[in-house]
PABA-395891 format. One record per residue: residue in one letter; x, z, y of N, C-alpha, C, O in turn. Coordinates in pm, whole numbers, padded with zeros to 5 digits, always signed. Example, Ala and Ser with C-alpha at 12.3 -4.5 7.8 and 13.67 -1.06 7.14 Angstrom:
A+01319+00780-00569+01230+00780-00450+01320+00780-00330+01424+00846-00332 S+01285+00708-00225+01367+00714-00106+01290+00787+00003+01341+00804+00114 
! end
This chain:
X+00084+00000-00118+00000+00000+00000+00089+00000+00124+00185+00074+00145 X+00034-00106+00212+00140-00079+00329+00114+00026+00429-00006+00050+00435 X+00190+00104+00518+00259+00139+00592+00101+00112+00724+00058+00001+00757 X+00059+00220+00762-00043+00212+00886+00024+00239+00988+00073+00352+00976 X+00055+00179+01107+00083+00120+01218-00029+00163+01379-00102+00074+01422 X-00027+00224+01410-00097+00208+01567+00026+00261+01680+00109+00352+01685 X-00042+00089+01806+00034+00135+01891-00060+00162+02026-00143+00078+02059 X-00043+00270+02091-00105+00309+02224-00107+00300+02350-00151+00409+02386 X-00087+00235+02444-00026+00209+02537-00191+00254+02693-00291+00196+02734 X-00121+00387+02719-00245+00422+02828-00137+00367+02951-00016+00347+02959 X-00267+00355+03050-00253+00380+03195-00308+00446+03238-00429+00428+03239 X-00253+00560+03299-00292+00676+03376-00301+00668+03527-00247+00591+03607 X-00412+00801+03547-00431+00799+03735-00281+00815+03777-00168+00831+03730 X-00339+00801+03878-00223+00809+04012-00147+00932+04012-00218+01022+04058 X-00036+00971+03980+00060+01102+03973+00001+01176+03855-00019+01298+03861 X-00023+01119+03770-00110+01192+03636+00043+01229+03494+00059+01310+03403 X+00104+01139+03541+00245+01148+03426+00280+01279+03432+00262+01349+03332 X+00346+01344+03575+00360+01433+03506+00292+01577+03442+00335+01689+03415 X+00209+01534+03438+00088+01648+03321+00060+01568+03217+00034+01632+03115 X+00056+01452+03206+00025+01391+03106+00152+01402+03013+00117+01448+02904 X+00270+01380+03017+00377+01362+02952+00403+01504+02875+00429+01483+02756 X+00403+01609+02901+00401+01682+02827+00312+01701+02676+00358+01701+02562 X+00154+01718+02725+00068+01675+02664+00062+01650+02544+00029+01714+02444 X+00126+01474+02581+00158+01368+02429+00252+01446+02384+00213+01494+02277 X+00439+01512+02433+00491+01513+02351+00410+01648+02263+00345+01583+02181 X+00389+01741+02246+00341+01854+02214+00267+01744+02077+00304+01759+01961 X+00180+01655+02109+00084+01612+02049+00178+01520+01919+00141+01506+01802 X+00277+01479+01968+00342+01393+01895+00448+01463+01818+00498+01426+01712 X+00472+01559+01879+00573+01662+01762+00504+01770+01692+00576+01859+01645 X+00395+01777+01678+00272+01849+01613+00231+01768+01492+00212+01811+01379 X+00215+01606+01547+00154+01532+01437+00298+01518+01347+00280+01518+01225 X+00411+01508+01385+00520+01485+01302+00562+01592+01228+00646+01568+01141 X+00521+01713+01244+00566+01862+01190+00471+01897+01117+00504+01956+01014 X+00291+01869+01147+00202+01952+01051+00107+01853+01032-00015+01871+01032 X+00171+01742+01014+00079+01635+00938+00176+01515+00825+00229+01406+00841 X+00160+01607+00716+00264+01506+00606+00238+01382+00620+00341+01318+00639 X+00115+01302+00618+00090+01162+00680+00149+01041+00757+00161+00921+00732 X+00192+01150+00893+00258+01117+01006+00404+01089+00977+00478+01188+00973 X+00471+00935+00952+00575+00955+00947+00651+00946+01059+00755+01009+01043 X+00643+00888+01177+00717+00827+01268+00583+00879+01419+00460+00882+01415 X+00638+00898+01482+00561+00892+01641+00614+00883+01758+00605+00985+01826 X+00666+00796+01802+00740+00779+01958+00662+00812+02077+00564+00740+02098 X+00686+00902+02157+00699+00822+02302+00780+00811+02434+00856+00883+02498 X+00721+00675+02444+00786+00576+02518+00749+00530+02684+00644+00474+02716 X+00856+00566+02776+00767+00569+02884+00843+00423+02925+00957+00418+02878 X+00802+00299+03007+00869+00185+03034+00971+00253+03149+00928+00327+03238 X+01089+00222+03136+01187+00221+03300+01115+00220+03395+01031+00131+03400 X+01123+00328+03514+01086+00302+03655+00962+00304+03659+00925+00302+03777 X+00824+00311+03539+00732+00322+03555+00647+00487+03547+00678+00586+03481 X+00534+00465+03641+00485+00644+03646+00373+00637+03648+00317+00733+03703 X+00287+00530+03594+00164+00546+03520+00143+00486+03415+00023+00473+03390 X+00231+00432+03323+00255+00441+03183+00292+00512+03040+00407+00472+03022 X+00264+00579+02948+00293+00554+02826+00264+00484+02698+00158+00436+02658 X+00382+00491+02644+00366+00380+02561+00397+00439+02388+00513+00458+02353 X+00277+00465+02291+00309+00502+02143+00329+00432+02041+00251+00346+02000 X+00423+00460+01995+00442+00404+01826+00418+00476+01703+00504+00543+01646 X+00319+00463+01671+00306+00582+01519+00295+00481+01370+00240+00373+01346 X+00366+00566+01297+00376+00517+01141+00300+00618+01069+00347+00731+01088 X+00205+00615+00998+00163+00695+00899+00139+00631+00746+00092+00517+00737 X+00162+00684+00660+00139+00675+00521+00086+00583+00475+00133+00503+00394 X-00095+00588+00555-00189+00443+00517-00280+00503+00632-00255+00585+00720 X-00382+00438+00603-00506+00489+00685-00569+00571+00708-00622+00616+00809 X-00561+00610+00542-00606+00805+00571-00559+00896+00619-00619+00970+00697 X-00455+00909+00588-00329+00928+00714-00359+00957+00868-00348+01060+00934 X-00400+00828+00899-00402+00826+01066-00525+00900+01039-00533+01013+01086 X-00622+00854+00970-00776+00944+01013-00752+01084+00985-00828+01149+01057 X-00684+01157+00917-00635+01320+00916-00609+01323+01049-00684+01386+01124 X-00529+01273+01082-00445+01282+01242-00570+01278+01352-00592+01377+01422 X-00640+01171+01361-00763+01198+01471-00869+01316+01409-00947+01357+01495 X-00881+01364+01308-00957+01488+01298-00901+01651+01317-00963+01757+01322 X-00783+01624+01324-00686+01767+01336-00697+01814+01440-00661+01743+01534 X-00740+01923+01463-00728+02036+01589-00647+01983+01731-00692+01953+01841 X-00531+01985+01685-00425+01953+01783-00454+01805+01871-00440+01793+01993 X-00499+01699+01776-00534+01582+01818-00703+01574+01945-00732+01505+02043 X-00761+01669+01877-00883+01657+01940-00906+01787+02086-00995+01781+02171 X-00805+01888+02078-00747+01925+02208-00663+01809+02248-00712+01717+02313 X-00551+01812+02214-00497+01666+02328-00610+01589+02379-00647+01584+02496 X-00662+01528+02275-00777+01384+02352-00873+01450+02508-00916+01399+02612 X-00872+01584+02448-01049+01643+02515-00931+01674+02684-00963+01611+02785 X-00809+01767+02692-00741+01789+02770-00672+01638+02877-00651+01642+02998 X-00652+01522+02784-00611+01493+02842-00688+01342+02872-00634+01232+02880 X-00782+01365+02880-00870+01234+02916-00870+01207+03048-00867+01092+03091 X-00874+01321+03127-00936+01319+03266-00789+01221+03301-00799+01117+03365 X-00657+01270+03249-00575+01207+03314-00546+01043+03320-00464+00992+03397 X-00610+00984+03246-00609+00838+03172-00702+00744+03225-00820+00764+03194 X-00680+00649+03296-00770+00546+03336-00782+00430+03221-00876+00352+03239 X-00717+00411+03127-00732+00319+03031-00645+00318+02934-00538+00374+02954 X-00672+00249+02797-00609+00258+02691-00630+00151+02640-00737+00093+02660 X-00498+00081+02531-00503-00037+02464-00490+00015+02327-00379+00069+02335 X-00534+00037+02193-00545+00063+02063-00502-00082+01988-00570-00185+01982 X-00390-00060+01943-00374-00194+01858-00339-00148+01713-00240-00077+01700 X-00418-00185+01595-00342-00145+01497-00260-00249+01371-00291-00363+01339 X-00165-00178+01326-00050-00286+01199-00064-00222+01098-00077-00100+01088 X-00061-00319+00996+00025-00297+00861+00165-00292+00860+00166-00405+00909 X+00304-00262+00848+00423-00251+00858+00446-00338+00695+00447-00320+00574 X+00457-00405+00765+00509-00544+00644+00646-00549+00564+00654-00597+00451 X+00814-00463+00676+00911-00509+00645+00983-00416+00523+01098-00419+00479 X+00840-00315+00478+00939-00241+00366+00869-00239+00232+00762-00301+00222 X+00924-00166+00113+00929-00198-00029+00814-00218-00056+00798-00252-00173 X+00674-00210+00039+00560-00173+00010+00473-00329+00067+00354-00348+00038 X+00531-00399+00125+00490-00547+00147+00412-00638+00039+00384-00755+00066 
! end
């Protein structure tokens, strides 16, 4: 089974980064520590930009990611940090390039 893939990429209000940036990481080193699922979670802010982030997450398969949006931690982040977010792009992959292709 391959490899579940989502990438996140918000735009946030105006001076919202820095409250927002904390936030994710908390959220992203939570899902990598108390969710066996979760293998990989970046984030990524672009150079010079201050109403962007940008996520990379790898999990197991699909069930995986859906543990991850039902977990405590995930659904405080979302509820906390909505107000800060004017928009979001959800894209999701299969990870094709390993033994599991």
């Amino acid at each position: 089974m391959a490899r579940f893939v989502i990438t996140v990429e918000f735009v946030l209000q105006e001076n919202a980064l820095a409250s927002f940036l904390p936030l994710m990481v908390i959220n992203a080193n939570t899902s990598r520590t108390a969710e066996p699922g979760c293998e990989h979670f970046d984030v990524l802010v672009p150079a010079g930009s201050t109403d962007r982030v940008f996520l990379y997450e790898i999990y197991r398969d699909r069930d995986a990611f859906q543990e991850h949006l039902a977990s405590a931690h995930f659904k405080e982040f979302d509820a906390v940090s909505r107000p800060l977010v004017k928009d979001k792009t959800i894209v999701q992959y299969e990870l094709r390039n390993d033994s599991d292709a």
